[in-house]
N, C-alpha and C positions, 0 to 999 in steps of 0.2 A: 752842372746838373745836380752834384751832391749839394752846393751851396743853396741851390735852389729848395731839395725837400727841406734843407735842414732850417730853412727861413719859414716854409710851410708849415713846417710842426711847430716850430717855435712859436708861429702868432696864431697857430691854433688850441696851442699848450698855454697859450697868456690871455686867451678870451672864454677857451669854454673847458677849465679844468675839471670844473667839479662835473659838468654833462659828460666829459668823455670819460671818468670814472666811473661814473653810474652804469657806462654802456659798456665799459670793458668788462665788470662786474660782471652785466648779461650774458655776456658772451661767452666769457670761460663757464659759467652756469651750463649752457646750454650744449656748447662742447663737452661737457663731462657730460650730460646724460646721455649726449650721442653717442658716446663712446661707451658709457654703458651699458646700452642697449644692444650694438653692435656687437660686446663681448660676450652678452647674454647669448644672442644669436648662434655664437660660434663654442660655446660650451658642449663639453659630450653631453651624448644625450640620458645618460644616469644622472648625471650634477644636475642637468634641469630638471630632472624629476625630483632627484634629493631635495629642491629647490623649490618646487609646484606642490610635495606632499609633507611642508614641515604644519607641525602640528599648529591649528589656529586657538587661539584663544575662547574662541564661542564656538560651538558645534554648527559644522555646515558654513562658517566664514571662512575664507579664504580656500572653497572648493569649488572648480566649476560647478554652475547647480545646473546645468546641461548633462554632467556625467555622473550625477548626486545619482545613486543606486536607488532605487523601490524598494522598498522592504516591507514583506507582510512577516507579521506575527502570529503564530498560530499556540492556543491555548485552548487546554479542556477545564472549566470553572465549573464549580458544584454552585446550586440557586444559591444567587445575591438576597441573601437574607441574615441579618444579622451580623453579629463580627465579621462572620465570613464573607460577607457580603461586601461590608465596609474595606478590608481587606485588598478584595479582589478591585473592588474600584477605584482604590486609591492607585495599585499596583496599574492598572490598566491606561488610567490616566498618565501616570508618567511613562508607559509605553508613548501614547500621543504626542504627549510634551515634547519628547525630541524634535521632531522634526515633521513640518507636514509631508512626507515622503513615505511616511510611517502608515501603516492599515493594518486591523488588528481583525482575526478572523477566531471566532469561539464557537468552539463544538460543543452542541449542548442540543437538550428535548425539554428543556426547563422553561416555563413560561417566564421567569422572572428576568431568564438571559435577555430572552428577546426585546422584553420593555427596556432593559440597563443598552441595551445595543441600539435602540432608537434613537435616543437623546443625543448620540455621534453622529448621526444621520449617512451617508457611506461610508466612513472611517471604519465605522466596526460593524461588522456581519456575523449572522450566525449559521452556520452548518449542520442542518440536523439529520443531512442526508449521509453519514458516514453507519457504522456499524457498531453498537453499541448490546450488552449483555440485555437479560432480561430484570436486571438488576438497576440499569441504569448505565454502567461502568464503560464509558468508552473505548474501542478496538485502539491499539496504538497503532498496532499496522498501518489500519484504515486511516486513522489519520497523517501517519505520515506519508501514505499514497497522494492524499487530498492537498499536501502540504508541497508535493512533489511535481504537480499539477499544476500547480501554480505561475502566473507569467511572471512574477517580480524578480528581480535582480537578484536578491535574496533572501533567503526562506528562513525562518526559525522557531523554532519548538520552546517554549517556555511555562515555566507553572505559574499557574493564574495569579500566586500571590506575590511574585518575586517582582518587587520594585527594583527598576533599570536606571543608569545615571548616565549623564550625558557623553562618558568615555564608550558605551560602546556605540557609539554613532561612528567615532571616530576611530574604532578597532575596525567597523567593521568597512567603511571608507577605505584605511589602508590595504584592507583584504581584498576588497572589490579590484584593488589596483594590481593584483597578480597577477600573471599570467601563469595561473595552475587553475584546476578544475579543484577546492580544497573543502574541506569541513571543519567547522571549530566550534570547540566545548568551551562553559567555562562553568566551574562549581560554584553555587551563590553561599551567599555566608548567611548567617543567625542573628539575629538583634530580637533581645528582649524586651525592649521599649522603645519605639522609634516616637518623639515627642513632635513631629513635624505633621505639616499638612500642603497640599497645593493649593496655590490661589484661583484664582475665577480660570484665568488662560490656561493652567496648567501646566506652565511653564517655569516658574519659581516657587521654590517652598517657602513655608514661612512656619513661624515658631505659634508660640502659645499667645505669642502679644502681639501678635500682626507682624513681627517685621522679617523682612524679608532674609532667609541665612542663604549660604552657600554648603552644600555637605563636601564635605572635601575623601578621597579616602583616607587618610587620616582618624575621619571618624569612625568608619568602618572596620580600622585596626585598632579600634581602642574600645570597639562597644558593638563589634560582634565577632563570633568566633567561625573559623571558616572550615567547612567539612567537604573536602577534595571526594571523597569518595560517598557523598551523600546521595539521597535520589533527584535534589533539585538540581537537576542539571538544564543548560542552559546549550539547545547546540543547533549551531548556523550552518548555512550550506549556499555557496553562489550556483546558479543557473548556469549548467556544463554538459558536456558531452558526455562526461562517466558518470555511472552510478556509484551512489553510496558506497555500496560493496557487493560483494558474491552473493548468488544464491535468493531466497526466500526469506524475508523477515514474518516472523511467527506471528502467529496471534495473541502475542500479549496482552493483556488488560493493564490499561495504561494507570500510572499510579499506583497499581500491584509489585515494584521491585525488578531490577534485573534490565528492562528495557536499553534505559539508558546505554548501561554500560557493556550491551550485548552490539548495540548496536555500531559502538566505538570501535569493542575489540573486534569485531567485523572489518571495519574498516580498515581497521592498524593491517590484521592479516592478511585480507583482501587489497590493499596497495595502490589501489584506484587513484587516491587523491591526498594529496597535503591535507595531514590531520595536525591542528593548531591547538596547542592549550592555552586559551584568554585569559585563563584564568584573574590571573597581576594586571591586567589590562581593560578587563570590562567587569567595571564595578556593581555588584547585582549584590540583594541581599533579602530577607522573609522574616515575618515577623513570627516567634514563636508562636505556636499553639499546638499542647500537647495535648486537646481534645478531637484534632482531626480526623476525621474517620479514615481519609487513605494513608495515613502515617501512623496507626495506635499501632502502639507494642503488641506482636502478639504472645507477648512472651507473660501476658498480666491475666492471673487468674482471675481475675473481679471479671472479667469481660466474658461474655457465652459465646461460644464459638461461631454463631454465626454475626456477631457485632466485630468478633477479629477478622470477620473473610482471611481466617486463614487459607483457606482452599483456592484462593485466588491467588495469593503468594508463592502458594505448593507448586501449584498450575504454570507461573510463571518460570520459575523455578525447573519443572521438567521440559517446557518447552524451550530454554536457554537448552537442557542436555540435547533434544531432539534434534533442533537447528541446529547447521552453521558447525564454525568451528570453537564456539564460544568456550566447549567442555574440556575436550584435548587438545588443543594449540597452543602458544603462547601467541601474546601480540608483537608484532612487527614496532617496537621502538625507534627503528633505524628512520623510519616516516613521522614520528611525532617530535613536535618543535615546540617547545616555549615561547609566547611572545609576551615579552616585557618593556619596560623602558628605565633606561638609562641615565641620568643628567641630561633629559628633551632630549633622545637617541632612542628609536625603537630598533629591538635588536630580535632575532630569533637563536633560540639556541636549541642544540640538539646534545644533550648527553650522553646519548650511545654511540656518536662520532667524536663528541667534546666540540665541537665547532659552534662559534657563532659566526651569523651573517648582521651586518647591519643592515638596515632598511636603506635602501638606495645605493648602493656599492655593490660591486662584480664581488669583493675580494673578500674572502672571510679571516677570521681569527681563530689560528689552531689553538686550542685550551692544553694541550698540549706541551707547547713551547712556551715555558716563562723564563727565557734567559733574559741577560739584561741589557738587550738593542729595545727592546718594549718605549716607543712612544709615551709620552704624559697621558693620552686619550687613550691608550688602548690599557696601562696600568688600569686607570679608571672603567673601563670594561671587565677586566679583570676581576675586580674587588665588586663589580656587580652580578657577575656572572659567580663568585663565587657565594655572596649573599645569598643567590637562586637557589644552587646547589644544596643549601641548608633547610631551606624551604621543603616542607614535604610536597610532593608531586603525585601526580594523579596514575602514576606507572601503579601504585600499589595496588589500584583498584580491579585491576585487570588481571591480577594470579588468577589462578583458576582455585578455588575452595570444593575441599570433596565433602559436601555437607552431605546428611546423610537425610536422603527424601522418598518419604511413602509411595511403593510401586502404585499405588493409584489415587486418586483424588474422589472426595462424593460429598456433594451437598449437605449441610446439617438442618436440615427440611426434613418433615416431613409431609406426610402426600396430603395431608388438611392442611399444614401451614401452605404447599403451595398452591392449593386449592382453592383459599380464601387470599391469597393473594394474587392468584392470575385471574379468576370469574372476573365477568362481568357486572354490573347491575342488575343481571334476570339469574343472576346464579350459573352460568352457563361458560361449558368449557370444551374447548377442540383438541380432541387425543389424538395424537399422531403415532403409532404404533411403527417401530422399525429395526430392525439387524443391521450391526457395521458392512455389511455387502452394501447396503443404502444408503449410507452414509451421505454422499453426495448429493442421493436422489432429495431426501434427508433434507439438505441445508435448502436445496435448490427450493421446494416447498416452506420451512420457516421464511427463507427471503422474500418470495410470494406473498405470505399471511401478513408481514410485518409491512411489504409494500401498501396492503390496502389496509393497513391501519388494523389487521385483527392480532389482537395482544393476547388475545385469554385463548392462550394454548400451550398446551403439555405435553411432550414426548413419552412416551414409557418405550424402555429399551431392552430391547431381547437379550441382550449379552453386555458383557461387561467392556467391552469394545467400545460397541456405542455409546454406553453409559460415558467413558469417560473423555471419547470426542466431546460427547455433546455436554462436559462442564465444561471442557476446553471450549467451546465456543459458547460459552454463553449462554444456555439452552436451560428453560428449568424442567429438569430431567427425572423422572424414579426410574425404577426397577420393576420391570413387570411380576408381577405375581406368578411364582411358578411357569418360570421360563423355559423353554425345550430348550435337550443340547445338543450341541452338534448341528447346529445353522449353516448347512452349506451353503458357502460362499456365492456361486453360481446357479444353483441346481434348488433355487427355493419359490419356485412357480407354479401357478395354479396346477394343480392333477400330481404334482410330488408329494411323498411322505413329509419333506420337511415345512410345506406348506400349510397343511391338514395338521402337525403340531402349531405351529406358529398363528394361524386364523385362531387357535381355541384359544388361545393368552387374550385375544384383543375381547372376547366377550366375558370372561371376566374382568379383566381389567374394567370393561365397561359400569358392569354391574357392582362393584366396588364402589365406582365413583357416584353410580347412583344411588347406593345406601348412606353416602355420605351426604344426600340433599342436593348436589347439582345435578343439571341438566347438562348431554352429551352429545354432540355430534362426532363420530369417528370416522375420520378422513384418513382412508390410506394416505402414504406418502406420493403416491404418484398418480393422486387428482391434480389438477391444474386450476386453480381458482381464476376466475377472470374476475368476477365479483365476490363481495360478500353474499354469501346465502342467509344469515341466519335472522335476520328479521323474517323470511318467509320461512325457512323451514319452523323454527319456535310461535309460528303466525297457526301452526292445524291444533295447539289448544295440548293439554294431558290426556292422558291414556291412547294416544294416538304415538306409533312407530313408522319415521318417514325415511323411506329408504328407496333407493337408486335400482334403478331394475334394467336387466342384465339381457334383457329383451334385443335384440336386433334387427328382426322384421317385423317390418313397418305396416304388415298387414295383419297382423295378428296383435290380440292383449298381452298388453305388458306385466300382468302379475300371471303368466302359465308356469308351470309348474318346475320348482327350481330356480326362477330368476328373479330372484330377490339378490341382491350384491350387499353384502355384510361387510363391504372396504366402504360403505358410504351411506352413514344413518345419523339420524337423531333422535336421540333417545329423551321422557321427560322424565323427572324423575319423582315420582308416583307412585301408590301401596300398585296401581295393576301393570303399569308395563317394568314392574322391577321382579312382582310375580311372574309374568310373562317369558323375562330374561333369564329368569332362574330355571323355569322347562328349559328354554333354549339352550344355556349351558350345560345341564343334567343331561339333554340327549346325546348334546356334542363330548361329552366323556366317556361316553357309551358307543361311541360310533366311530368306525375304520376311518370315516371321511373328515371332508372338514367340515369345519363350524359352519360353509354357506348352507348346505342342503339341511344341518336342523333348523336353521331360523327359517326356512321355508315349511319344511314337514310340518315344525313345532306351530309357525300362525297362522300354516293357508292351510292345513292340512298335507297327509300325503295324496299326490295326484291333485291338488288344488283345490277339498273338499270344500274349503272354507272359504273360496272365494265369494267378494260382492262384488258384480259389475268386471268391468274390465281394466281396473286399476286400485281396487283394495282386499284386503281380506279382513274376517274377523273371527279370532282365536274365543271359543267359546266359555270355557271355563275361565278365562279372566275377562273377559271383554275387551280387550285389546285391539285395536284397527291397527291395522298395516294401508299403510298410502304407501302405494308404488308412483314414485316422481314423473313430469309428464321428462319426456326425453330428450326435447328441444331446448330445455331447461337444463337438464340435467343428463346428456349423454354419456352413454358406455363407449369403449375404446373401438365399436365395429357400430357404432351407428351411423347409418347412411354415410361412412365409409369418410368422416371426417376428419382423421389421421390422414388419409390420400390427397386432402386438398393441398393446392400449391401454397394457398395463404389461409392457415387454419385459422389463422387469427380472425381474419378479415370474415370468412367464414362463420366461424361462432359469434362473431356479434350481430352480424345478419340474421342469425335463428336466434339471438336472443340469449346463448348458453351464458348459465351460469359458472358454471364447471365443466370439466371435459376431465373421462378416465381415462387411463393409458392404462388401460385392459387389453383384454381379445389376444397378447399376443405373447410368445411363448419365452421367456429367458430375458434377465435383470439384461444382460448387455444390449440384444434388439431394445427392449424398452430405453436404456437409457439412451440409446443412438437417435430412436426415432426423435424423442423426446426434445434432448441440446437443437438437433437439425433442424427442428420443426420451429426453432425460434422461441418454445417456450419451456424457458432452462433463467432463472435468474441468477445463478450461483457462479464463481470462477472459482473451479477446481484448483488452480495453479494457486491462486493468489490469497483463497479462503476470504474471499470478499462477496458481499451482495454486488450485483451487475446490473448497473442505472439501465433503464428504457432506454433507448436509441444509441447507447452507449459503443463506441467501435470494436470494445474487447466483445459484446455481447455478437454482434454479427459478424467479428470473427468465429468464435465460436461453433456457429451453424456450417461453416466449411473444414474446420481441422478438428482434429480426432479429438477423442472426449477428453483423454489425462493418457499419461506415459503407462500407468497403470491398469485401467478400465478403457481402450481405446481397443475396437474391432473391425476393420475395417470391413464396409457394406460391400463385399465383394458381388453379389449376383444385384443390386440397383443404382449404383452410385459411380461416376468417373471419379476414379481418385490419381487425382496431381502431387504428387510426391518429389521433394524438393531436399536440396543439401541438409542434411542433419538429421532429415528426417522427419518435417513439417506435411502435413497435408491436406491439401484443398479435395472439399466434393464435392460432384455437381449430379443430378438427380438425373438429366439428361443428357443425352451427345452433343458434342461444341466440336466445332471446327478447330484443328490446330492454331490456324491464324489468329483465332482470339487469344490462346495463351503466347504467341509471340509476340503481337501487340502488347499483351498487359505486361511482359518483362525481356525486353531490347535485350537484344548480345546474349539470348539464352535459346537452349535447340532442346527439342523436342524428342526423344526418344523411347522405345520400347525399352525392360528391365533389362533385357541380357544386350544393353549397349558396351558391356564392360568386355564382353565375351566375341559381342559382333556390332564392332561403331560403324562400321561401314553399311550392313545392312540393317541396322536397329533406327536410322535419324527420320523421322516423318516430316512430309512437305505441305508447306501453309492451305494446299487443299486434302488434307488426310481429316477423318472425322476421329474423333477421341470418344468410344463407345462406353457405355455403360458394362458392370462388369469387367473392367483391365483399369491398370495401374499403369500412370506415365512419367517418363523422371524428367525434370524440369533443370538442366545440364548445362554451364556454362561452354562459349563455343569452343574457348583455348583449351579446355578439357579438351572435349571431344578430335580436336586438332592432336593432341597429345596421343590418345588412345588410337587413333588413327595408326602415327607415326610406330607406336610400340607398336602395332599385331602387323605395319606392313615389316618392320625390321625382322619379327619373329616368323615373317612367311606364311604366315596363316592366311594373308590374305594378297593377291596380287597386286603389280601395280594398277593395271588397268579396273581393277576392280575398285581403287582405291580412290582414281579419278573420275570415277563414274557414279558417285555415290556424294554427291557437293555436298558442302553443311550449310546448312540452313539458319540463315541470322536472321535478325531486321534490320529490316537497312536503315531505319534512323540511325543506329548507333553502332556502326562495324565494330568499334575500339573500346569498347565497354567492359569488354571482357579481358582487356591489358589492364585494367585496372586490379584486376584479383590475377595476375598472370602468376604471381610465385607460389600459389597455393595448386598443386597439383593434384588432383584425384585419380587414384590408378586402377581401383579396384571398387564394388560392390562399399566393401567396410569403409572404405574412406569417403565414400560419399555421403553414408549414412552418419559420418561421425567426420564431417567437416571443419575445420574451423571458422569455415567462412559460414556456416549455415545463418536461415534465413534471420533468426534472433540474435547471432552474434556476430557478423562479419563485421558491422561498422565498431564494434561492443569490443573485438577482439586485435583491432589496427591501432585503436587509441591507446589500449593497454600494451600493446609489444612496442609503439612509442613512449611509451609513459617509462614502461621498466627499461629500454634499452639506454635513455637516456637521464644523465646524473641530475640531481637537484641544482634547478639554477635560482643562484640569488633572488630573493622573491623583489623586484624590480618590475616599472612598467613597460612593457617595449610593443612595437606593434608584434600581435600574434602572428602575421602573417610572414615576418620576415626570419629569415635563416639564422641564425649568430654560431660562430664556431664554439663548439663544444668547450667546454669550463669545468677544470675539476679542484673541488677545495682544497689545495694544498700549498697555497701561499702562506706565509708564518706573519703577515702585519696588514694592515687596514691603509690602506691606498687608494688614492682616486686614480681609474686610469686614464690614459688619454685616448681619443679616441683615433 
């Protein structure tokens, strides 16, 4: 048998030598890649990641483009016009360039944006629905709301001139592969002459001579200087479960200072999320210009003070003290990581532990430990980790500075400079007359005016209060003339003394701005515009006073005696209706009352000598006509009972209203209750934002209470549904229990002293929920619990005990084991839950978040368990799995 193969190979080895070489060749070929392959297979699963996320040479090669992140950009750009302009386009285009995965979103009212945003065709959008000063000066808030909104993968705030290079595609790639919910900053640097330009694609630069360069950073460390704690900050955020940080972000004006780095040390100290410094890792850089208007010194005398908007730095400046913990805290360091790279090793390092992690390894490197077992690769970590070290870092930014800033802020306007810059083309300007009590009422009306496009309007402010809200938000604001004092808060309604002072301000005020040559309409703060009026009201001509009459029955003339409404006229501005206004206010300083009854005495007469007809008068010594508005147009707060309607909305467009007042009714809080309830409330108190049309925060609104502050509950009209924290729904009429069990499973129904008597307090899915009483909206494990404590304590028997079932829905018995270790045992702890309605899911992420230590930023499925890791290994190891 052996003689046999050994003849077989032989005369197979002497006829087809060089064929069976060739194939043998094949063979071991194909046997090693199988084996490779296999070994790949059976590698832990950090190696293959270490393996799947080594850095590619071109941006976006060698990543799945199935798991390639979304990423919108978001920037607020002043008009593409001139350098600035050329600036902003080159900047914007190499946003594109990277990758088409890339969409750039710009916030702007500029018509220039929107031509420069065409030419992209969907790539780049504009936003001019955010909130923005009367100045121009966009809300940073608002925009970071709008930027939070967002479905992309992830999000980033950037200045419109700050050209991007191809490393942060790949910074933020690695980031996307974490499994943290994180945020990352990175400071961009200064170049005083960038000699380059993009080609057609926008994808490659090229020099002066056409040809194509590469910018390496290299060049950016040698021909620009880098300012860690500058305003151009550059900061990303992935699509997560947590929020930024605690609390309320203020209303900054963006590009006025302070933002940036309020919103950092937020973060740091709120703990939410891995905060990442890019800075070494995503190469961003701006081209000087010391003639920018949101960057000028305002430390340079040549500049007038309102070309420095210092008031807007001031502003920014106190609302960093008011928010947050920005003023007295220090930030949390222990959360902020450097990410760098290494000899092709991205590493994160944390300073205030001394540890680095490398990118794709369990095991970190204690900085710590430099004996000498130290690996050749981990020395070399060392010697880069200590280059870092020297490097200044963006910790410095975040001290707290006791700069010393002006108790209050005011425009460097005056009432003709703003005068002549808020009119319209007919001269014509809307006074909005208000006291910090209104504030609210206040914003909720400028949102209103700005919705339908009416720009030329002025607040004058009773108090020094409102004066300096309303710089804070953006308002162009004066100071009314001879202000009354002592504005009470609550008690400032029609028939009070402090009313009868406060109406006399708005008629001078008025007459002021009419000796300056514009024409006026004064719109209390709590008319409701559904349309613009003022192409009709300025349509009845000069010497003509068109005013809202106060009239309610609908069978009777609307100019009888007295109901003229001086919260809603138009004034033109004329030698006779300025003469006119001048009686008027002469009487009103002479008289116990308010300013309505002399604008009535003063132009219809007393008793309505002076009436024409049933809807004008005419003041004889000046010739002045008073129109009294038709009603259907212009309703008071008790006409044919239009506040009552179910949909007043729907209502007043079917009559045609132009306006509707929220008069007829007695105290700022009824007013503002009816007002939000009624659906026509533009404003979010919480948030200090304008509230889009159809918008869901907007129809919440109509059901829970107005603000923690200004919030009364409708106790004799309204069901009110009261829920863990303190949250509450109202409903106008009686509902059956079994709708609120349907609308929230695993929850029972209960009168207020359920804490007192759970046994007899729980209602059954056919109980009605009346108008007039408060219901508390009670998980069922609670109420199981309260149960147990009052039968232990004897208060209540057994039989009583089982006689009295609780009441679930049956879709979901087990709903309520989900929240089982949060126990409510009492009244206070209900109201002050941690589970309540706004943070229960807010409040699980974060006690997971803090309870457990920082794991190596690594891919792994989110869903699976891994035993707990704590960095105190001393060397960098691969482990097995």
């Amino acid at each position: 048998m052996e003689s046999r193969y050994s003849l077989f190979f032989s005369n197979l080895y002497s006829k087809k030598v060089l064929q069976s070489g060739l194939w043998l060749v094949w063979l071991c070929g194909f046997s090693l890649i199988g084996v490779s392959f296999y070994g790949t297979q059976m590698l832990p699963t950090f190696l293959k990641e270490q393996i799947k996320i080594r850095k590619p040479a071109v941006p976006g090669v060698g990543f799945d483009a199935l798991s390639f992140p979304k990423i919108t950009l978001f920037a607020a750009p002043r008009p593409f016009t001139g350098s600035v302009g050329e600036r902003q386009a080159l900047a914007v285009r190499s946003w594109l360039g990277l990758s088409e995965n890339i969409s750039v979103v710009l916030f702007s009212q500029d018509p220039s944006v929107f031509s420069f945003a065409d030419s992209f065709g969907s790539r780049v959008t504009v936003e001019a629905n955010i909130d923005f000063t009367f100045l121009g000066t966009p809300f940073y808030h608002s925009m970071v709301a709008r930027a939070l909104a967002s479905p992309s993968d992830i999000s980033a705030l950037v200045d419109p001139d700050t050209i991007l290079l191809s490393n942060f595609i790949s910074t933020l790639i690695y980031a996307h592969k974490l499994d943290e919910d994180w945020l990352i900053l990175a400071s961009s640097r200064n170049v005083s002459h960038f000699p380059f330009r993009l080609d057609s694609d926008g994808k490659s630069w090229l020099a002066d001579d056409g040809k194509h360069v590469r910018i390496q950073k290299e060049f950016l460390v040698q021909h620009c200087s880098r300012k860690p704690c500058g305003d151009r900050m550059l900061i990303a955020w992935n699509r997560g479960d947590l929020p930024l940080h605690k609390g309320v972000l203020p209303p900054f004006l963006y590009g006025k200072g302070l933002h940036n780095h309020w919103i950092v040390t937020e973060a740091l100290i709120s703990d939410f999320r891995l905060v990442i410094d890019a800075s070494l890792t995503i190469s961003s850089f701006y081209v000087d210009d010391i003639d920018q208007e949101n960057y000028v010194s305002i430390r340079s005398s040549t500049i007038s003070d309102f070309e420095k908007r210092s008031w807007e730095l001031h502003g920014n400046s106190l609302l960093g003290r008011l928010y947050g913990s920005f003023s007295f805290r220090d930030a949390n360091y222990s959360n902020l990581f450097r990410f760098f790279e290494c000899d092709g090793n991205f590493l994160f390092l944390n300073t205030h532990k001394n540890i680095a992690y490398l990118l794709g390894y369990k095991r970190s490197l204690n900085l710590r430990n430099k004996g000498i077992s130290l690996s050749s690769r981990q020395k070399e970590i060392l010697d880069c980790v200590d280059v870092l070290k020297s490097l200044e870092g963006i910790e410095r930014c975040f001290a707290k500075e006791q700069t010393r800033l002006p108790a209050s802020i005011s425009l460097p306007l005056s009432l003709g400079s703003l005068l002549s810059m808020r009119a319209d083309q007919n001269k014509t300007i809307v006074v909005g007359v208000a006291g910090y009590s209104y504030k609210d009422m206040l914003m909720s009306w400028v949102c209103r005016l700005r919705h339908l496009q009416v720009l030329n309007f002025l607040v004058c402010a009773l108090d020094d209060e409102i004066y300096d809200f309303s710089v804070l938000q953006g308002l162009p604001v004066i100071k009314c003339a001879y202000p009354p004092n002592n504005i009470s808060f609550d008690n400032c309604h029609f028939g009070t003394e402090c009313f009868q002072k406060v109406t006399k301000v708005k008629s001078r005020t008025v007459l002021q701005i009419l000796k300056l040559g514009y024409n006026v309409l004064l719109s209390d703060v709590d008319v409701y515009w559904f349309k613009n009026p003022l192409a009709y009201l300025s349509s009845f001509g000069p010497a003509v006073l068109v005013a809202q009459s106060d009239e309610y029955n609908v069978t009777v003339p609307i100019n009888l005696p007295r109901r003229l409404n001086s919260g809603f006229y138009y004034a033109h501005s004329d030698s006779i209706t300025i003469a006119a206004l001048e009686k008027v206010v002469k009487h009103a300083a002479n008289s116990n009352l308010s300013e309505q009854p002399s604008f009535y005495d003063t132009l219809c007469g007393e008793g309505g000598s002076y009436r024409l007809g049933d809807n004008r008068c005419l003041e004889p010594e000046t010739n002045l006509v008073v129109h009294f508005l038709n009603r259907d147009l212009f309703p008071n707060g008790a006409y044919q009972g239009l506040w009552q309607e179910k949909d007043i909305k729907k209502a007043c467009k079917e009559r045609g209203c132009l306006v509707l007042h929220n008069n007829w009714i007695s105290g700022r809080r009824k007013k503002l209750e009816r007002q939000v309830l009624s659906g026509l409330w533009e404003y979010d108190i919480n948030t200090r934002m304008f509230l889009e049309n159809g918008s869901r925060r907007k129809r919440e609104l109509q059901k829970e209470t107005i603000s923690y502050s200004d919030s009364r509950q409708l106790k004799d009209i309204t069901v009110r549904i009261v829920h863990a924290g303190g949250r509450i729904e109202m409903y106008h009429s009686a509902i059956p229990a079994s709708e609120m069990i349907r609308k929230y499973p695993g929850m029972c129904i209960a009168r207020p002293d359920v804490f007192k008597r759970p046994h007899e307090s729980l209602l059954s899915a056919h109980d009605m929920l009346l108008p007039g009483h408060k219901y508390f909206i009670i998980r069922a494990t609670t109420v199981e619990k309260l149960k147990r404590k009052h039968s232990r304590e004897g208060r209540i028997n057994e039989h009583a005990d089982s006689a009295a079932p609780i009441l679930r829905s049956e879709e979901n018995e087990d709903v309520g084991d989900f929240n089982s270790d949060d126990s409510i045992c009492s009244a206070r702890d209900f109201f002050f839950s941690k589970g309540s309605w706004s943070n229960d899911i807010l409040e699980k992420h974060i006690d997971e978040r803090r309870k457990k230590p920082f794991v190596p930023p690594i891919q792994r499925p989110r869903l699976c368990k891994e035993p707990e890791w704590e960095p105190s290994l001393t060397s960098i190891q691969e482990l097995s799995p």
